[in-house]
N, C-alpha and C positions, 0 to 999 in steps of 0.2 A: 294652712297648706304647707305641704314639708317644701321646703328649699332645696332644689335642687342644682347643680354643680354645673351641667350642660348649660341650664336657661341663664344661669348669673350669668355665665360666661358671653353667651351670646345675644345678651342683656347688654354687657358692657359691649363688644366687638362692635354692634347697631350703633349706641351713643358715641364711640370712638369715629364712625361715618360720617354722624349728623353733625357734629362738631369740631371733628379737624378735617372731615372732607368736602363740609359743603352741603351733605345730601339732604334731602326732604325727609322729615320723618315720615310720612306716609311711604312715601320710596322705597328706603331704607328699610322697614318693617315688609311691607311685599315682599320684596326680598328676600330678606331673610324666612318668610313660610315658603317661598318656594326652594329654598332650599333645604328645608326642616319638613319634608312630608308627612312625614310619622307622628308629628305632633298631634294631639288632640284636641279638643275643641276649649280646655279645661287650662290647658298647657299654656296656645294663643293665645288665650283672653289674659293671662296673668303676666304674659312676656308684652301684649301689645300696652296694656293697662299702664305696668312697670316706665316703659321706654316713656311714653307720653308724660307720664307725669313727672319723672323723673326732669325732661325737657321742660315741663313747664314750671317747676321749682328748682331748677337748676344752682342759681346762685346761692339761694337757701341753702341747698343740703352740699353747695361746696363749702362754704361757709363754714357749715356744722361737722364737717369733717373732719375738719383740721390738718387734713392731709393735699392741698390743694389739688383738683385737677387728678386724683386718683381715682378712676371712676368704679372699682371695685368698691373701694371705701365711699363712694356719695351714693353708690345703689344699697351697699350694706346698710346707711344709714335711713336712707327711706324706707328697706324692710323693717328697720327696728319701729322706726316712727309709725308703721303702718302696725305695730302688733305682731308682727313676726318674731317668731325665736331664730338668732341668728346661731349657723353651724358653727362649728368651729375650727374651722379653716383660716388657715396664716390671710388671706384677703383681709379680713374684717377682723385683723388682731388689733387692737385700740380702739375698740369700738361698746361705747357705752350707754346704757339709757340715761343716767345720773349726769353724765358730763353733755347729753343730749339738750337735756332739759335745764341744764344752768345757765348755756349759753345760747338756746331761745327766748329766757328770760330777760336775758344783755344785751341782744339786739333786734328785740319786739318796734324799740322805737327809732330804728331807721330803716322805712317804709320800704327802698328800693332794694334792700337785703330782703327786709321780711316776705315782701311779694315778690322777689327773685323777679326785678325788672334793670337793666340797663339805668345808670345814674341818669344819662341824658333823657331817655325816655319818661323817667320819672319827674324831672325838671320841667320837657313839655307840656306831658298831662298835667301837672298842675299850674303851669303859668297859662291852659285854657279851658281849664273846666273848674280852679279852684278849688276846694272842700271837694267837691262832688266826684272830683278825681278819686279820692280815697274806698268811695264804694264803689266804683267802676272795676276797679283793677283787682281788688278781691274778687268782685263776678267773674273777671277775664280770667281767674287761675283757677275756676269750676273748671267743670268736664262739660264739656258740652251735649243736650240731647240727640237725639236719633229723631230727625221728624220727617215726614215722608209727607211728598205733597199726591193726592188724589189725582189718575191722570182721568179725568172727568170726559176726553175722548172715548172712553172705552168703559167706564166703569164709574160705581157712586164712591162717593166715603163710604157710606153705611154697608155697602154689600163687601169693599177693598176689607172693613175693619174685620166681617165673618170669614171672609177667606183667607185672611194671615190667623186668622184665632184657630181654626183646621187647620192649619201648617204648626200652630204652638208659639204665633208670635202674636201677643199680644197689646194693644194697643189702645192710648186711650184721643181722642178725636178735641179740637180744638173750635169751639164755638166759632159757629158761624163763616167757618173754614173749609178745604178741604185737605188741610192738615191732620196730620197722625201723627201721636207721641213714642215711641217702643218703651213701656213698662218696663223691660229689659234687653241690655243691647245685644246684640246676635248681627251677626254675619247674614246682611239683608238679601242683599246681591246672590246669595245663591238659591232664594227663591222662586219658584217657578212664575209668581206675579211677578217679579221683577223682569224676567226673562220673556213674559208676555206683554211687560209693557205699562204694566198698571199701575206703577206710581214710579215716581223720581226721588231721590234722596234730596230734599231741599230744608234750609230752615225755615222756622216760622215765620223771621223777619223780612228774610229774603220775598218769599211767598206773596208779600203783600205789598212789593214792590211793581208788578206786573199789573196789580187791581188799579191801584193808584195812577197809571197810564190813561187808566178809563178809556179801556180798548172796545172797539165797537165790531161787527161782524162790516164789511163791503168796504171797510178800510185800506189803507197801504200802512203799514204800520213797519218801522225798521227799527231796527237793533243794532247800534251804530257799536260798541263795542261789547260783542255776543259772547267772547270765549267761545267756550264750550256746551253754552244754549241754553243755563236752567231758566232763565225770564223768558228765553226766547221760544222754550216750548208753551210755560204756561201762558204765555201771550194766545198761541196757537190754540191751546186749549178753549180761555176762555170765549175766545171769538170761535168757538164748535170748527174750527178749520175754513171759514167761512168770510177770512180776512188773506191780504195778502200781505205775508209777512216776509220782511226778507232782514235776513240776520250777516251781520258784515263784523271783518274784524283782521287785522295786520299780521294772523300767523294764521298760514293753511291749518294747521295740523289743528289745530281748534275748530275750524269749522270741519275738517273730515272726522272730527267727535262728533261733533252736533248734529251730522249729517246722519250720523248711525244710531244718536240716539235718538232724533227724529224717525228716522225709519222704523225702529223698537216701539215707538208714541204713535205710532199711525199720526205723525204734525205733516202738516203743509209748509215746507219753509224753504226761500229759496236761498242760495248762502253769496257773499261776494266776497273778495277778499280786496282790503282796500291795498292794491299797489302802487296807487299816485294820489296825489290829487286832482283830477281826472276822473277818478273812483265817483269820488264828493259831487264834481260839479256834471255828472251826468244825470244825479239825482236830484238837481235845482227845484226847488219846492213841488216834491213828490208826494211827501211822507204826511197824513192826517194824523200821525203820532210817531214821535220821536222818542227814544230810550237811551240816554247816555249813561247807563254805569259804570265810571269810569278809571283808570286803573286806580288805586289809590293806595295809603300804609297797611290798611286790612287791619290798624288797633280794633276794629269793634269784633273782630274774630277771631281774637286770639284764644280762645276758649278749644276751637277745633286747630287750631296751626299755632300750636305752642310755639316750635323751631321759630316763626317769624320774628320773633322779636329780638333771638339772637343773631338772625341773617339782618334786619334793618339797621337803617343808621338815619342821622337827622337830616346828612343831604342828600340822601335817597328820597327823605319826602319832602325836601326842597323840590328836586328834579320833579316828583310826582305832581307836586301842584301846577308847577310849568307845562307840564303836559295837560295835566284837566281845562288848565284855563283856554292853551289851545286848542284843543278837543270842540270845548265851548264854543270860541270863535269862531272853527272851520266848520265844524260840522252840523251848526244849524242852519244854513244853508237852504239845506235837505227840509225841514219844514215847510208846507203850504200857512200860506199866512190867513191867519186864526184856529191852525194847529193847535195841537195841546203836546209840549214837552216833559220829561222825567230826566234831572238831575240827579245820579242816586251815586253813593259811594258806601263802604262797606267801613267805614270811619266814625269816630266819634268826634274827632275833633272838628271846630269852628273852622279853623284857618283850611280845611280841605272841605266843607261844608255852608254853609249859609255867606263865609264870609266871599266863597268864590261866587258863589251866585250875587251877591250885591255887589262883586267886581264886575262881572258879566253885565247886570242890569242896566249900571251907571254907561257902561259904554256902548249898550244897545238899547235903544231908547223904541225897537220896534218888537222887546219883548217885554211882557206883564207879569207880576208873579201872583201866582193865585195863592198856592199854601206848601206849607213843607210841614215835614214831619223827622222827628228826630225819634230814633228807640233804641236803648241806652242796655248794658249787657246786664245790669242787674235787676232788670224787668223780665228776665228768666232765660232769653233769647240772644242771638248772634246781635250786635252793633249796626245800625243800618240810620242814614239819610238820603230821605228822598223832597225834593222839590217840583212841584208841579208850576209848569210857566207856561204861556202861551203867546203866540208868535200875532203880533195887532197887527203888523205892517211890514 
């Protein structure tokens, strides 16, 4: 693809946002197509592709620049890296494949350069995963898939997959799911299934976080911290709308998402927003099933939210665990006793993971643990822990 002049440019102006202003990449790129209308669907794909991975090999190809912190010269260099002939434009004057490839070979073996991760981050995941850190984090700087969960209120897999294949989107369906893979990625959202309601953007892992609740139909089932609803619709779903669900969470504007993408889902869901705790104890052992997924560092998703790992820091997920364990405390509560609970976090790590739940246990001796389950980003998928507990007494 030829190189052209506009998209570098507004290529770097995005990454000059995500990194000296703060913003989200996904924000950031919105953005910028709303103000690029003319763009083509050709254009997009190469400018949003560019920005993402750029962000997610960031240290790498500052690195390999040699020009620190010039961001024309770190995007010149991932064009080169990626097979591109670079123009020749004063930007990308010092820019070499020969000098590329000498000094990836000189700093292949220090790992937190090579996978462009923060030194501290690098130091955690290995003082709690060990060895296993090293294939983690290569997974984390894939591209993450497109998977679409089946909104089974309204429609099959089997029928969802012929109807995006008449639209031209392809898909290939994940055993025993009601997961869809996209063959290739495309701009889902402006399909008219989307717009009718018939699936949701979810991942695989995420997906199987909602099963693992072992949600029943004539239940009361709650979603103690819902965001923006994706567990809390398929909750809805699985129980055919035939449950009463109600989805709670410390920022309106999340639950006025979830209210609208519930409405799109034809779900039953009613919302609260926790303002006190008051909130908690009006729902003293209501809930036949509890859902804590609770805010956490988001390592096991760094695949889709590159930016994260240059926005976090280590006492950001100090601060994080302090709130999960509270979370724990306050808000099972809400459980009838012999309940069934889900601990989930979007993490890889122990110390936000299995080891908060053995803190949890040890101090509540009126809950049981049945199983957990850990799924790791080099098993193809998003990073996901979930724990299954139930409430004796």
């Amino acid at each position: 693809m030829k190189i052209y002049k506009n998209l570098t440019d507004s290529i770097v102006k995005t990454l000059e946002s995500i990194f000296n202003e703060n913003r989200y990449a996904t924000k950031a790129i919105e953005y910028l197509f709303k103000e690029q209308t003319k763009w083509g669907a050709r254009d997009r794909r190469f400018v949003a592709e560019t920005i993402y991975d750029v962000v997610r090999q960031y240290r790498l190809l500052n690195e390999l620049s040699g020009n620190k912190n010039n961001w024309h010269h770190i995007v010149g260099v991932y064009l080169l890296l990626r097979g591109h002939h670079l123009p020749a434009w004063e930007e990308f004057a010092g820019i070499h494949q020969k000098h590329l490839q000498q000094k990836i070979s000189e700093i292949q073996g220090n790992r937190a350069i090579f996978q462009s991760i923060p030194d501290w981050m690098d130091e955690l995941g290995f003082a709690e995963l060990s060895f296993k850190w090293n294939k983690e984090i290569e997974a984390l700087n894939n591209q993450a898939a497109v998977v679409l969960r089946t909104n089974t209120l309204k429609t099959t897999t089997r029928n969802l997959q012929t109807q995006l294949s008449k639209e031209g989107i392809e898909t290939e369906n994940i055993k025993d799911s009601d997961a869809l893979i996209l063959k290739e990625r495309k701009n889902i959202f402006t399909s008219p299934l989307f717009k009718q309601g018939m699936f949701e953007i979810q991942d695989a892992s995420s997906q199987l976080v909602a099963t693992f609740l072992r949600p029943e139909a004539g239940m009361t089932i709650i979603d103690a911290c819902a965001g923006a609803g994706g567990k809390t619709l398929h909750i809805s779903a699985l129980t055919l709308n035939k449950s009463k669900v109600i989805a709670m969470d410390i920022e309106e504007k999340k639950l006025t998402e979830l209210q609208k993408r519930a409405t799109r889902a034809g779900a039953k869901i009613d919302s609260k927003l926790i303002s006190s705790p008051k909130t908690i104890a009006d729902l003293n052992k209501t809930a036949d099933r509890l859902l804590l997924d609770v805010p956490c560092s988001g390592l096991g998703v760094l695949k889709r939210n590159p930016d994260a790992k240059w926005k976090l820091s280590l006492e950001r997920i100090n601060e994080l665990k302090k709130i999960q364990q509270q979370i724990l405390q306050d808000y099972t509560c809400m459980l009838k006793v012999g309940g069934l609970m889900v601990y989930a976090t979007c993490s890889i790590l122990p110390s936000e993971n299995n080891l908060q739940v053995e803190t949890f246990l040890a101090n509540n001796k009126n809950f049981s643990f049945i199983e957990d389950k850990t799924i790791y980003p080099s098993e193809g998928f998003d990073g996901f822990y979930m724990c299954l507990m139930q409430r004796v007494g």
